[in-house]
C-alpha positions as CSV (number, residue, x, y, z in Angstrom):
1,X,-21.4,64.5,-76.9
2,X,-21.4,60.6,-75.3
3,X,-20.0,60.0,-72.0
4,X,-19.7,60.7,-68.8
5,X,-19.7,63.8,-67.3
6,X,-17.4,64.7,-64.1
7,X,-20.1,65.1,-61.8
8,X,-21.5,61.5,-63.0
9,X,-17.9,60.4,-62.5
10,X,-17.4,61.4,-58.7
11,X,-20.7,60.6,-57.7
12,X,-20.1,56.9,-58.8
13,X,-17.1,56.8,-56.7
14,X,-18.4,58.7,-53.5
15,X,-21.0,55.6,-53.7
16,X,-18.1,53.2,-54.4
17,X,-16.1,54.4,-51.3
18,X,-19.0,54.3,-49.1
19,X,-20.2,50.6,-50.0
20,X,-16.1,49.6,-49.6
21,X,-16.0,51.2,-46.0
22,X,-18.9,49.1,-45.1
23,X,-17.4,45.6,-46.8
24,X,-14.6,45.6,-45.9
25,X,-14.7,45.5,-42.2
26,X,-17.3,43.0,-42.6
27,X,-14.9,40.8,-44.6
28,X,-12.0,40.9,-42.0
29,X,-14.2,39.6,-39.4
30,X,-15.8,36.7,-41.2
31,X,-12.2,35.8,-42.6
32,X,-11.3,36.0,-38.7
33,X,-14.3,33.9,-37.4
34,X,-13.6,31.3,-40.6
35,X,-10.7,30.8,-39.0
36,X,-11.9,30.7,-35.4
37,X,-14.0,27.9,-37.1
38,X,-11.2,26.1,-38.2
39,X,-9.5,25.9,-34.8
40,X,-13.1,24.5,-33.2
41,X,-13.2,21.7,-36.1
42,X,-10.0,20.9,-35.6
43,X,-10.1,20.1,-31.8
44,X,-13.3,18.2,-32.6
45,X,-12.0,16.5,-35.0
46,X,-8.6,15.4,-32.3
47,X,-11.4,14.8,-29.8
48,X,-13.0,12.0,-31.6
49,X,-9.4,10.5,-32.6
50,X,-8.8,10.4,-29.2
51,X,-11.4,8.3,-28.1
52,X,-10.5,6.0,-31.0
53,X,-7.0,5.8,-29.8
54,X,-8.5,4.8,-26.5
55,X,-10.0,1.8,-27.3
56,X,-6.9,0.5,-28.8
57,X,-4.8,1.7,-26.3
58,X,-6.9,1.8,-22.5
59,X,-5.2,5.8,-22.5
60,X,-5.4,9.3,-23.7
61,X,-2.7,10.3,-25.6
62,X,-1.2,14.1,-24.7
63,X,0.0,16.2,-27.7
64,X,0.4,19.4,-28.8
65,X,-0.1,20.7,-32.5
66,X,1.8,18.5,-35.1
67,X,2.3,15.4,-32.8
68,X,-2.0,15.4,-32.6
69,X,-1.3,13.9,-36.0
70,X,-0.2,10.9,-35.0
71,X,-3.5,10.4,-33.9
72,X,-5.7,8.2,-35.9
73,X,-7.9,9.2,-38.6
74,X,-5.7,12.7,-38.1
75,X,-4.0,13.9,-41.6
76,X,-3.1,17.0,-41.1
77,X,-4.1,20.1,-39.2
78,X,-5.3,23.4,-40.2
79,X,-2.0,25.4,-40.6
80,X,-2.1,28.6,-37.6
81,X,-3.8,26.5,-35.7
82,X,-2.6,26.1,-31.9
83,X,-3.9,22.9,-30.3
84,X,-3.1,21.1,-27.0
85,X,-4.3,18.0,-25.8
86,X,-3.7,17.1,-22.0
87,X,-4.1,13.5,-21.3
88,X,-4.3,10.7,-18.5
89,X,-5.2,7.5,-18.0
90,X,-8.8,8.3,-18.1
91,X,-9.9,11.9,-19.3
92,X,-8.0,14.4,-21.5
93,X,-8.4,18.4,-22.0
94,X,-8.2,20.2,-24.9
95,X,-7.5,23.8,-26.4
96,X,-7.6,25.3,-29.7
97,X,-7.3,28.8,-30.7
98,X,-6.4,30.3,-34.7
99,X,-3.2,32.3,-35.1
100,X,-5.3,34.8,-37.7
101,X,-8.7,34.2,-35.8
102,X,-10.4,36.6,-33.0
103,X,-8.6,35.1,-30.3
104,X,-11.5,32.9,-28.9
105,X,-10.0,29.8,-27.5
106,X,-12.0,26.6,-27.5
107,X,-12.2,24.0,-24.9
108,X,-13.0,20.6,-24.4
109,X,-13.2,18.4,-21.5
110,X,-13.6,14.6,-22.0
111,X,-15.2,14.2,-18.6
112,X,-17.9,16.5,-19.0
113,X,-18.5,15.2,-22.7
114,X,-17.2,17.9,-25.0
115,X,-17.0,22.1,-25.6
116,X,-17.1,23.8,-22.5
């Protein structure tokens, strides 16, 4: 006789359901902080287009999600993304948190020279 036997059988996937309880809550949260990641690039990635902007145009320009596109050097944001750039004359605050991500919000504060 060739083959498996029952016992052979279950055991294989008593090991198999123990290994998938352990990845797959490990894969939800590094999909979540991959896209926690994505939001902090993103509002980096705003914050130096902002200072560009600046030096053509003496101001900070507010936005808020697609119109942070305008921006130069700004193709296109991460999609779920939530951004939010408060501006002045002078100084500009920003926020960034991921629709699918853990919820962290990032923030960055042109005055004191980046994340806080």
């Amino acid at each position: 006789m060739k083959g498996f036997s029952l016992l052979e059988l279950l055991v294989t996937l008593v090991i198999i359901g123990i290994i998938s309880s352990i990845a797959i809550p490990q894969y939800s949260e590094y999909k979540q902080r991959a896209f926690d990641t994505q939001a902090e690039a993103d509002l980096r990635n705003v914050a130096i287009a902002e200072e560009v902007y600046f030096i053509d145009a003496e101001h900070y320009l507010s936005c808020q999600n697609e119109e942070c596109e305008d921006l130069p050097g700004i193709k296109k944001l991460t999609n779920g993304v939530d951004l939010l750039i408060i501006a002045n004359d002078f100084s500009f605050t920003g926020s960034a948190t991921h629709n699918a991500g853990t919820g962290r919000e990032y923030n960055w504060d042109s005055e004191s020279g980046g994340f806080q």
